[in-house]
C-alpha positions as CSV (number, residue, x, y, z in Angstrom):
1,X,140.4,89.2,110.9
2,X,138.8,87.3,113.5
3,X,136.1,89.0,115.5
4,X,136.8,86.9,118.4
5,X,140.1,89.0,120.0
6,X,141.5,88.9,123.3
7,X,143.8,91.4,124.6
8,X,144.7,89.4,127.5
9,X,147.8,87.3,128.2
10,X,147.9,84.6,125.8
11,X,150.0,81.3,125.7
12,X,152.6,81.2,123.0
13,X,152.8,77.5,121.7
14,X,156.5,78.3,120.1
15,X,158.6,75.8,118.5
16,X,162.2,75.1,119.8
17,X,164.5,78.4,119.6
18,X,167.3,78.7,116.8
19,X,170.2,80.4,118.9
20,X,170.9,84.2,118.5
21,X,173.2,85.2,116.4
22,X,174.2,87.6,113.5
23,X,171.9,87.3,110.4
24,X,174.3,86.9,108.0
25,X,172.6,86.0,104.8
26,X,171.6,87.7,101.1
27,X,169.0,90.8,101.4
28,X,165.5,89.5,100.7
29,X,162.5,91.0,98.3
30,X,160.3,92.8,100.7
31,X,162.1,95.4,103.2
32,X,159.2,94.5,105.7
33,X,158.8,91.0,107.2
34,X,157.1,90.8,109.9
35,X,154.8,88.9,113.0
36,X,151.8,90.0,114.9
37,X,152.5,89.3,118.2
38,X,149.5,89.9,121.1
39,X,150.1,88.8,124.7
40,X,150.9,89.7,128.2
41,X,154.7,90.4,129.0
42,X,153.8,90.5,132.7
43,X,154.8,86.7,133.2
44,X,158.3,85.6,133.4
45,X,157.2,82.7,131.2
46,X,155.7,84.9,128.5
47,X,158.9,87.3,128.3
48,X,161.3,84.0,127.7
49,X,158.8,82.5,125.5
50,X,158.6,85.9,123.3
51,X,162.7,86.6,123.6
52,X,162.9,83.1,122.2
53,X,160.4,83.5,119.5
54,X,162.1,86.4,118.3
55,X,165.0,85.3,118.1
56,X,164.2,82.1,116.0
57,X,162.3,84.3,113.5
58,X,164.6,86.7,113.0
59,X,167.1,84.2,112.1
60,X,164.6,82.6,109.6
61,X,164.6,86.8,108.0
62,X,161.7,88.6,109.7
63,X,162.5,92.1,109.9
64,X,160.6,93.5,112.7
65,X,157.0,92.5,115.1
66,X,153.9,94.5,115.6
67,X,153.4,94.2,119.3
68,X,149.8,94.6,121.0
69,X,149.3,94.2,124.6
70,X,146.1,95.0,126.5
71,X,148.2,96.9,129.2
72,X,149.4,100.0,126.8
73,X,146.4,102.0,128.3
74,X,147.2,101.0,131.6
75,X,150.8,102.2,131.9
76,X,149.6,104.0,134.8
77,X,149.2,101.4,137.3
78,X,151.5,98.7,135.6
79,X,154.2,97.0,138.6
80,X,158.0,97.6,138.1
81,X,158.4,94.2,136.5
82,X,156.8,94.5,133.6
83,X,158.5,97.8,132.6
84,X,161.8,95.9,133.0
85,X,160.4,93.1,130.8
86,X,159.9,96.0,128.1
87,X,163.1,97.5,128.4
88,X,164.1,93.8,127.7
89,X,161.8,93.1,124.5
90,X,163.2,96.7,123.0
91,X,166.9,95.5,124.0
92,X,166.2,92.4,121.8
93,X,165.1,93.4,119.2
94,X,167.4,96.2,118.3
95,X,170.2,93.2,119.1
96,X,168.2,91.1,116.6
97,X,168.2,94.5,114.3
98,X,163.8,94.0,114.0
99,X,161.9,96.9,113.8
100,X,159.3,97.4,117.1
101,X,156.2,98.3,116.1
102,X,153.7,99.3,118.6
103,X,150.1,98.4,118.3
104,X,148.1,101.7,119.6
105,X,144.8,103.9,119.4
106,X,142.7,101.0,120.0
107,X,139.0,101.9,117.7
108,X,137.6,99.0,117.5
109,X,138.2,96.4,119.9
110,X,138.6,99.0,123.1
111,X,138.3,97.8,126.3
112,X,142.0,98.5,127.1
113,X,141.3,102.5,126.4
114,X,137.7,102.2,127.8
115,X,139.3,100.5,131.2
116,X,140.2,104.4,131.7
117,X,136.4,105.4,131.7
118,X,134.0,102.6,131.0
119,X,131.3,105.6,130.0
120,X,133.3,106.0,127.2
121,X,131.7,103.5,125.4
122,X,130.2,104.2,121.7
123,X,126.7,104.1,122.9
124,X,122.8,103.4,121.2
125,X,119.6,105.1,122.2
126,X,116.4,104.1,124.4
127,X,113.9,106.7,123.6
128,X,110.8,107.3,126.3
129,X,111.0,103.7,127.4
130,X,108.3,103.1,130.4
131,X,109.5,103.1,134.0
132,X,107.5,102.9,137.3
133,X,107.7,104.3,141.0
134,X,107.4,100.8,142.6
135,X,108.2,100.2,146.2
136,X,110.3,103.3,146.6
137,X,112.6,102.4,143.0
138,X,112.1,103.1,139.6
139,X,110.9,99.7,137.7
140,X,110.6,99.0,134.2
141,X,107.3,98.6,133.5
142,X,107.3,97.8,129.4
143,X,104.3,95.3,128.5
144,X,105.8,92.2,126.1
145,X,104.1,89.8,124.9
146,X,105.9,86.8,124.4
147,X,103.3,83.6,123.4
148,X,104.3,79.9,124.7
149,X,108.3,80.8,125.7
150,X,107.7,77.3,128.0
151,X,106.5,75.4,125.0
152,X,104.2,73.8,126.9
153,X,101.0,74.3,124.6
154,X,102.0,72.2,121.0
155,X,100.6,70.4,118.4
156,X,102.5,67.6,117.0
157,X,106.1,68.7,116.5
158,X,105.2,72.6,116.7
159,X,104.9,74.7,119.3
160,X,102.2,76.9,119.2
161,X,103.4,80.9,118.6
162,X,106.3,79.9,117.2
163,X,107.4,79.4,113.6
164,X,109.7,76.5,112.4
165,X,112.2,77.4,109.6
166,X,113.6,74.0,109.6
167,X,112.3,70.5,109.6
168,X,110.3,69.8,112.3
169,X,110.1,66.1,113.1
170,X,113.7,65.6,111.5
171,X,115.0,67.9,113.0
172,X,112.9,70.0,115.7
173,X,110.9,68.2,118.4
174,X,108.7,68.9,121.1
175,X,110.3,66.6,124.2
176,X,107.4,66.1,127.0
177,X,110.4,63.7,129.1
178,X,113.5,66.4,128.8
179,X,112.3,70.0,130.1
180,X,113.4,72.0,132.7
181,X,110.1,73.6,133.7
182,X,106.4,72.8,133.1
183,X,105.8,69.3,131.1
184,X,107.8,70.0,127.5
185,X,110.9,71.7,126.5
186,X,112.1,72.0,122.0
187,X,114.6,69.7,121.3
188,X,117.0,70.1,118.3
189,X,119.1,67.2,117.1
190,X,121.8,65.1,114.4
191,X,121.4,68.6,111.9
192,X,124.0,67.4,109.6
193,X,122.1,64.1,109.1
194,X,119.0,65.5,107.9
195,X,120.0,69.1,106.6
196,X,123.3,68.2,105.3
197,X,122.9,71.4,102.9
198,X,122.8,74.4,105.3
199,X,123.0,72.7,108.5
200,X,120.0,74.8,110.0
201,X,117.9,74.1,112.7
202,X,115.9,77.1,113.8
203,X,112.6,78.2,115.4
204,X,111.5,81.8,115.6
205,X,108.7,84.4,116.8
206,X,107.4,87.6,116.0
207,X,107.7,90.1,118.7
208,X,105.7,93.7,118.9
209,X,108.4,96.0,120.3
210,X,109.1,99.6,120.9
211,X,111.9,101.3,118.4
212,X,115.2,102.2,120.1
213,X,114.1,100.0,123.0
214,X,116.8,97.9,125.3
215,X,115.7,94.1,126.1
216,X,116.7,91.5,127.6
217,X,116.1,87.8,126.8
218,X,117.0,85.0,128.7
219,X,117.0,81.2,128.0
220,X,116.9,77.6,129.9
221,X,119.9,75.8,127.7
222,X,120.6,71.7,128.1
223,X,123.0,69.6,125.6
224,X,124.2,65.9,124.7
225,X,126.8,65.7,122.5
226,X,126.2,68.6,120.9
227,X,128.3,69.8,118.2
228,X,127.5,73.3,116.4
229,X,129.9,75.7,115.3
230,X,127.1,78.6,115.6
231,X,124.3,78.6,118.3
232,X,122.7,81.5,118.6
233,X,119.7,83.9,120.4
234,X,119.1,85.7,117.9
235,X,117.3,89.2,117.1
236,X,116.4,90.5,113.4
237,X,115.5,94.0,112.7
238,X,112.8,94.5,109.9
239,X,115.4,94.9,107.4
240,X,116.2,91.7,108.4
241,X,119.6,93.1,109.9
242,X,121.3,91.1,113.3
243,X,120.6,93.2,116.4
244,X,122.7,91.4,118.7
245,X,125.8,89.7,118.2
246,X,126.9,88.1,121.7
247,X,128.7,84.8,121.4
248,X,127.1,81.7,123.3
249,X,129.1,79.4,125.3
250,X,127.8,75.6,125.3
251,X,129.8,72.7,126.5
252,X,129.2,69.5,124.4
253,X,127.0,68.0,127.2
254,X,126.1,70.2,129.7
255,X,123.1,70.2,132.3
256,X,120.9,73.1,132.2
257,X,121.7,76.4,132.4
258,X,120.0,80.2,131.8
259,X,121.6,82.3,129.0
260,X,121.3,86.0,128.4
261,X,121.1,87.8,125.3
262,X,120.5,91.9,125.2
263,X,119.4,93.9,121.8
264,X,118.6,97.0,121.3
265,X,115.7,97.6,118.8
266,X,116.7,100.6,117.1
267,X,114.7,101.7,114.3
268,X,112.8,98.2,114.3
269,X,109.0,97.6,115.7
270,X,109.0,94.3,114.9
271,X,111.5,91.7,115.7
272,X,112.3,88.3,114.9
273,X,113.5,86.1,118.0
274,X,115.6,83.0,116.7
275,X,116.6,80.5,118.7
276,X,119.2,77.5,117.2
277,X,122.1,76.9,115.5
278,X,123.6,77.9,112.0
279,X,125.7,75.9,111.3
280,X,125.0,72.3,113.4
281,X,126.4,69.4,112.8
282,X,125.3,66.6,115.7
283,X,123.9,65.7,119.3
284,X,121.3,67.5,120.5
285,X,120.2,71.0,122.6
286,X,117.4,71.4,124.2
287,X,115.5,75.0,124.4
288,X,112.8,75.9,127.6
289,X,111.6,79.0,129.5
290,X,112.0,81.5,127.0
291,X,111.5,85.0,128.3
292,X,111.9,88.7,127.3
293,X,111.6,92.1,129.6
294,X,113.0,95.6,128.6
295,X,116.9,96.0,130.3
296,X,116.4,99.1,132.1
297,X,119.7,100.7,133.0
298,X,122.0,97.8,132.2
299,X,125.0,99.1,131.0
300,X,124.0,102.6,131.0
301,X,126.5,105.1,129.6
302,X,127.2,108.6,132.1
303,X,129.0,110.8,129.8
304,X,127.8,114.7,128.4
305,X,127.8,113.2,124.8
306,X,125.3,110.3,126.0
307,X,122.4,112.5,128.1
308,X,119.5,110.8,130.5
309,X,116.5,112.3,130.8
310,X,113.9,111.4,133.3
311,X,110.2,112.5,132.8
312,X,106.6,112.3,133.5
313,X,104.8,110.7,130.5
314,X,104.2,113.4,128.2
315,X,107.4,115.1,128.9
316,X,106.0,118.2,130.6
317,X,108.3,117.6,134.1
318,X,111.7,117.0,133.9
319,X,113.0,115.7,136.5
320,X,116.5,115.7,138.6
321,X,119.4,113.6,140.1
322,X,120.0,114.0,143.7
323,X,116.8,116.3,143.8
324,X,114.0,113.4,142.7
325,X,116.0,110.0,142.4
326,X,119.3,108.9,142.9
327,X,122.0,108.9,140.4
328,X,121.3,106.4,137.9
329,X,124.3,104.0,137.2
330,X,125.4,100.6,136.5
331,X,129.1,100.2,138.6
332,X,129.6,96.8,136.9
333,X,129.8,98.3,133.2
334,X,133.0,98.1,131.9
335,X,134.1,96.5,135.1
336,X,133.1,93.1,135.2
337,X,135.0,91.5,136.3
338,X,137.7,93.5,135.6
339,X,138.1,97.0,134.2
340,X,137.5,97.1,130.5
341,X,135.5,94.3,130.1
342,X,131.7,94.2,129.4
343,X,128.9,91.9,130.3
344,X,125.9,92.0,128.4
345,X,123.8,91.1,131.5
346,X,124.1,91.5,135.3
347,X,122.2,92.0,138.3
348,X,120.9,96.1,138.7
349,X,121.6,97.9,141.9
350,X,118.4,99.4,142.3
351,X,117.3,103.2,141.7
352,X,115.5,104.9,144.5
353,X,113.8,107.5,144.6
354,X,115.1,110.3,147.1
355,X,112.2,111.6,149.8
356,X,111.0,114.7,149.1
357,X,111.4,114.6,145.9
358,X,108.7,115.1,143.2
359,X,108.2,111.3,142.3
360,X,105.7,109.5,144.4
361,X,104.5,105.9,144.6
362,X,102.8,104.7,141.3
363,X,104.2,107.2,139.2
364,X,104.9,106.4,135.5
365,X,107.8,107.9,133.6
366,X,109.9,108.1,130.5
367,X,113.6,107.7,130.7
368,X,115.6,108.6,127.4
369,X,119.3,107.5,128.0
370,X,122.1,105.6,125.5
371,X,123.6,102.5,126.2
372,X,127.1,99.9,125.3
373,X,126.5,96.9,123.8
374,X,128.8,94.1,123.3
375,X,129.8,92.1,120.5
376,X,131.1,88.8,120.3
377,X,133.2,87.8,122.9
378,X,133.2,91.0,124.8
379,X,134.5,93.5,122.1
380,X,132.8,97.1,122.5
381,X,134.3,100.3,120.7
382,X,134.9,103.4,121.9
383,X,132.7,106.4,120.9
384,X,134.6,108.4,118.4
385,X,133.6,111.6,118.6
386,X,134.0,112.2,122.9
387,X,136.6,114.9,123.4
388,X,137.7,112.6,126.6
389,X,139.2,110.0,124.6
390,X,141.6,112.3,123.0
391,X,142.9,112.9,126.4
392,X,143.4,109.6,126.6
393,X,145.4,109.1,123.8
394,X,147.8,111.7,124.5
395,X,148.3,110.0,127.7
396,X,148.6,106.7,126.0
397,X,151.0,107.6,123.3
398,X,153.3,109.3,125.3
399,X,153.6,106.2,127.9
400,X,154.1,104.1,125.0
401,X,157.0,106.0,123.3
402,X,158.9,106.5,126.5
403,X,158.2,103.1,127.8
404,X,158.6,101.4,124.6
405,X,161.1,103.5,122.3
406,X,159.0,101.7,119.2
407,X,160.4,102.7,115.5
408,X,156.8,102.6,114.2
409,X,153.0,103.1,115.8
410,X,150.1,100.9,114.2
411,X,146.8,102.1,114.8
412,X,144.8,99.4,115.9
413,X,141.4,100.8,113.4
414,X,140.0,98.0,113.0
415,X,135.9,96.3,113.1
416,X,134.6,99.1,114.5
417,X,130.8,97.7,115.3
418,X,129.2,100.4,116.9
419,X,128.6,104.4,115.9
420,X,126.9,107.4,115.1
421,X,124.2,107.0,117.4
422,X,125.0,109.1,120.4
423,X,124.4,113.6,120.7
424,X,128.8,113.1,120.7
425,X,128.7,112.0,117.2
426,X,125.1,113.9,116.2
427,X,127.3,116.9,117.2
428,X,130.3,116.0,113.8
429,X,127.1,115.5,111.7
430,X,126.4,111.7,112.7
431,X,127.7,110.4,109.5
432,X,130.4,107.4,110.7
433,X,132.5,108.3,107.9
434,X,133.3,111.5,108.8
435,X,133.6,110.5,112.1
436,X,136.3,108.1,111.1
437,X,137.8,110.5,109.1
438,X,137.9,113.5,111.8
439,X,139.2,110.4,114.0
440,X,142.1,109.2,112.0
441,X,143.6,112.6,111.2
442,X,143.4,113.5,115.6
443,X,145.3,109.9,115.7
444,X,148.2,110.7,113.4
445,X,148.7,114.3,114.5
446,X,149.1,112.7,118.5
447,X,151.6,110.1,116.8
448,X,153.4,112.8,114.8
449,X,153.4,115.4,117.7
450,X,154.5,113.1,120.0
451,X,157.1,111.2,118.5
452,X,157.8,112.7,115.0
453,X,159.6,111.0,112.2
454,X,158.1,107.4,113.3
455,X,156.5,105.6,110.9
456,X,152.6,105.2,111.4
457,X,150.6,102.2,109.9
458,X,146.6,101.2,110.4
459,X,144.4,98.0,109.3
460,X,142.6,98.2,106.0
461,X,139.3,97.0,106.3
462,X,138.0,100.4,107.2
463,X,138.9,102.5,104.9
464,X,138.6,99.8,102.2
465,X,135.4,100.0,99.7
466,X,135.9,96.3,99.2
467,X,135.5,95.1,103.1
468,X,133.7,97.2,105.8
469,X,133.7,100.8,103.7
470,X,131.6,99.2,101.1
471,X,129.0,101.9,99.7
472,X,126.4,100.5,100.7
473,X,124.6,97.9,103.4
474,X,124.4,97.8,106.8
475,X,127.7,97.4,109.5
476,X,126.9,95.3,112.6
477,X,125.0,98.3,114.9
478,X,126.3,101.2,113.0
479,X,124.0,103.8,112.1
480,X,123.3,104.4,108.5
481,X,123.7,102.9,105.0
482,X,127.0,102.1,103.7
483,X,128.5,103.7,106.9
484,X,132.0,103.8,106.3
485,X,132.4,104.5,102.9
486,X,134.3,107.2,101.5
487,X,136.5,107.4,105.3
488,X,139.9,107.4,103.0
489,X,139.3,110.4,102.1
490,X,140.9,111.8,105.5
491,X,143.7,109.3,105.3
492,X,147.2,110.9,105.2
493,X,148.7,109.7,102.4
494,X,151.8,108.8,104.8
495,X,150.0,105.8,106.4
496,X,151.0,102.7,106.1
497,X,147.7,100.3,104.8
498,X,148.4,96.9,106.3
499,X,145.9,95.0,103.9
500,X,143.7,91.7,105.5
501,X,141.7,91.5,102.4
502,X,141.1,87.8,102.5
503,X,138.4,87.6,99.7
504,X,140.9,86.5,96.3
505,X,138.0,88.0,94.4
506,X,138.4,91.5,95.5
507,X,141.9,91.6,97.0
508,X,143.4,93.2,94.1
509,X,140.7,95.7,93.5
510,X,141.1,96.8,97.3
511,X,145.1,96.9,96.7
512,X,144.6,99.4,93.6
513,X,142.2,101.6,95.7
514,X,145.2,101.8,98.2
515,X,147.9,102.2,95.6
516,X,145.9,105.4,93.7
517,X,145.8,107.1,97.0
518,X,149.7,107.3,97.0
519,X,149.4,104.4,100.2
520,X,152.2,101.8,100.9
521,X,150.9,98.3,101.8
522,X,151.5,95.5,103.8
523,X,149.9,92.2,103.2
524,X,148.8,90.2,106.5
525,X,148.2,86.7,105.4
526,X,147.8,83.5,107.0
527,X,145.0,84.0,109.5
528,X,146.1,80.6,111.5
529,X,145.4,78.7,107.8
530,X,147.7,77.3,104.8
531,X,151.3,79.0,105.2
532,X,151.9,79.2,101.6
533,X,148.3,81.3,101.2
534,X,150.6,84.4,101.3
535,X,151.9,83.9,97.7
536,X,148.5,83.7,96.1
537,X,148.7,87.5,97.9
538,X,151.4,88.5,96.4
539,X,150.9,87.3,93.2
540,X,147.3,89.4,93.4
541,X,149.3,92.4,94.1
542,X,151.8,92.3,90.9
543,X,152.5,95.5,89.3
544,X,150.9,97.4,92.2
545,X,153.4,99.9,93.4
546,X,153.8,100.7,97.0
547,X,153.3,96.9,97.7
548,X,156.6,96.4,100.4
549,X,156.0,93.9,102.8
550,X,154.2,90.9,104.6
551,X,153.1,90.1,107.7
552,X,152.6,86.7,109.8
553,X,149.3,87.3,111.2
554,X,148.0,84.8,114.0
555,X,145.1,85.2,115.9
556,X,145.7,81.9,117.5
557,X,149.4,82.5,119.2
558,X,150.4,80.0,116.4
559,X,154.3,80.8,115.2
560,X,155.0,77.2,114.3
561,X,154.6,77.9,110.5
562,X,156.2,81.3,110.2
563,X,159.5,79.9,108.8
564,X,156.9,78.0,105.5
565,X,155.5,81.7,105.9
566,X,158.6,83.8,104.6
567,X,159.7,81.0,102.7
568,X,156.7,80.9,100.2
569,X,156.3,85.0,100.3
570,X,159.9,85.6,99.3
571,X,160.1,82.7,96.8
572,X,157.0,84.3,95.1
573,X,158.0,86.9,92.0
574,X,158.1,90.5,94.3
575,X,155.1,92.8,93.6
């Protein structure tokens, strides 16, 4: 699946619309033939594009459309219009006779749910980082040392306190006539040409840190022509584990402009800081001003599973909102700049301290607090384990079924990034499996209670110990080894597994697992690639039982292959 979702409105490029009309030829293989659909049905132009769209693949034999749209948690505060343009969608397609399937319980990518309460966040630890009473507010006060981020002190081709991985002087240079500050800046240029094998063109440093420490680095950017499909700041743990996972934005040429990057340290005390590319191909970037300071309360979570504790520095003196400093907040978390969404950096309103309190001018502290942090494009997850989000979902399922009338739910379980960390989850045993597991049986028992009888499906890849259950290694921020594995084990047998297994090496294993645990299965092929891909699927999952259907899965809005789709799935022997 790709990491890079939005749940916002999206533009459906779709093909010229066969006319509606009765579907009137043979039963195919397969009783479930479906689309994944995600936009906005809030625009008039979206609602005629999507009525048209369904009915030109229902005439081509589809059988029904998972639907996912951002505004299923906000139901709440939706205008008139759109609820018309849902009664609309569920009038077509019980005209066009396709199942509705709504996409709910949003895990993994959940900023529509965490638009409710951005504090609901699945959050990770700062433990006694360093603050200071300075000028009436509390400051971070966290000594880095960071050695030549201007690369103004070189020798040749290297800067000095910083490591090249990759070919300097073919491929990394020190530029004394390009550089935003000082006299030099580290240029990177024509990878492909001279590092046609890897394409990698890296520098790095060694940084003394504090474990389960929050920083921020921030990064004078410049490029010509410069063609990468992976630029990165990166931070590695001493594991050698990613600690942050933000996705840059360049343009091709571009003058210069200050990136930010935040990564929390966890368990690490020393961390590599890479700047480059991955995967470059041509043109050239050009790196200056390189600098790193602890976060303080960015993105601070306010919630009784994610405590803050302010103290003196051996912990002797607690001390007290509204009694010793103000309440301690970030009001652009999860709100910027609209609810649900997350920025990994912004400007801090400042903390003060409240006169008359206990602090005074000087003071040093120790704050222990938790923290979101976002990956990729803005994806953060919801913590698992806060009694809150229940709530929610009962809300949220409810709207959905009487708004929506869907014949099936599909829980939307899916990359979950981030877990474990916070006293919410310490309290089910910390173990993200479990917490999975408790999680997925609360899901289906809302569904069931709410709207019993419906069918209920969910994503694979969780619950799969060939994709992100694997036994062991580590899971983007989640805490422990091998997080996920064993979370089937809490699986009603009555879900649904819509399989997006794309690795042909393991695809059948991860059907079997499915199969002995009495699931159904769905494939979801064609991930915006080859349409006929989905018969290479099928023909993986021969003689699996419980094998019943496909799915024509876009993550681009691109429907102009779906008729190749169905074509080449039901020409294919049936499982």
């Amino acid at each position: 699946m790709n990491a890079i979702i939005s749940f916002l409105a999206l533009w459906l490029p779709i093909a010229a619309c066969a006319a509606e009309s009765p579907i009137t030829q043979a039963p195919l293989p397969l009783p479930h033939r479906w689309i994944y659909l995600q936009t906005g049905l809030l625009p008039e132009a979206h609602m005629t594009e999507t009525v048209d769209l369904l009915k030109r693949v229902a005439a081509e034999g589809y059988t029904g459309v998972v639907f996912n749209d951002f505004k299923f948690m906000r139901w709440d505060s939706v205008p008139v219009i759109y609820k018309n343009h849902w009664q609309e969608m569920h009038n077509t397609c019980h005209r066009l006779k396709l199942e509705l399937v709504a996409g709910v319980m949003p895990m993994g990518y959940s900023n529509g749910l965490l638009s409710r309460d951005p504090n609901l966040a699945a959050g990770l630890p700062v433990k006694a980082a360093r603050f200071v009473v300075r000028d009436g507010t509390l400051i971070p006060d966290e000594p880095i040392l960071l050695r030549n981020g201007g690369f103004e002190s070189f020798h040749s081709n290297t800067p000095d306190g910083w490591k090249f991985t990759d070919e300097p002087g073919s491929i990394s240079f020190m530029d004394t006539h390009v550089h935003h500050e000082g006299k030099a800046s580290l240029r990177m240029q024509d990878v492909a040409k001279f590092e046609p094998k890897h394409r990698h063109a890296r520098v790095c440093q060694a940084l003394q840190l504090q474990p389960f420490h929050n920083y921020h680095v921030s990064v004078d950017v410049k490029t010509q022509d410069w063609i990468a499909q992976d630029t990165r700041v990166m931070a590695l743990g001493e594991k050698g584990q990613p600690l942050n996972f933000q996705t840059l934005t360049f343009e091709q040429t571009q003058d210069w402009k200050t990136i930010h990057v935040t990564f929390n340290t966890l368990e690490s005390a020393t961390v590599l800081l890479y700047l480059g590319t991955w995967a470059g191909e041509s043109g050239s970037i050009w790196w200056d001003n390189v600098r790193i300071e602890t976060a303080g309360f960015m993105n601070v979570l306010r919630r009784p599973g994610a405590p803050l504790r302010l103290s003196n520095e051996d912990g002797s003196v607690i001390y007290q909102e509204s009694r010793d400093f103000e309440t301690i907040s970030d009001p652009l978390m999860g709100m910027d700049p609209w609810a649900g969404d997350y920025t990994s950096w912004h400007v801090l309103p400042p903390i003060r301290i409240i006169q008359g309190g206990r602090l005074t001018e000087g003071q040093r502290l120790r704050a222990d607090y938790y923290h979101a942090a976002v990956i990729n494009d803005g994806q953060v997850p919801c913590c698992m384990s806060e009694p809150k989000v229940y709530e929610i979902l009962e809300e949220h399922i409810k709207q959905v079924r009487d708004a929506i009338h869907p014949d099936g739910y599909m829980m939307m379980h899916d990359e979950i990034r981030i877990q474990g960390w916070d006293e919410s989850c310490k309290k089910q045993g910390g173990e993200p499996a479990r917490i999975l597991g408790n999680n997925i049986k609360h899901c289906v028992n809302i569904i069931q209670t709410a709207d019993p009888g419906k069918p209920i499906y969910v994503w694979s890849d969780m619950f799969d110990p060939t994709h992100n259950a694997r036994k062991t290694g580590i899971s983007y921020l989640v805490k422990g080894d091998g997080p996920w594995y064993g979370a089937w084990d809490d699986l009603p047998a009555e879900v649904t597994l819509v399989s997006w297994q794309l690795d042909p090496g393991t695809r059948r294993q991860s059907l079997e697992h499915f199969a002995k645990l009495g699931h159904k299965q769905i494939l979801a092929g064609y991930y915006d690639g080859d349409p006929k891909m989905i018969a290479a699927w099928l023909k993986d999952a021969q003689g699996i039982k419980g094998v019943d259907g496909v799915m024509y899965t876009t993550w681009q809005s691109n429907f102009k292959h779906t008729k190749e789709f169905l074509d080449s799935a039901t020409a294919s022997p049936p499982p």
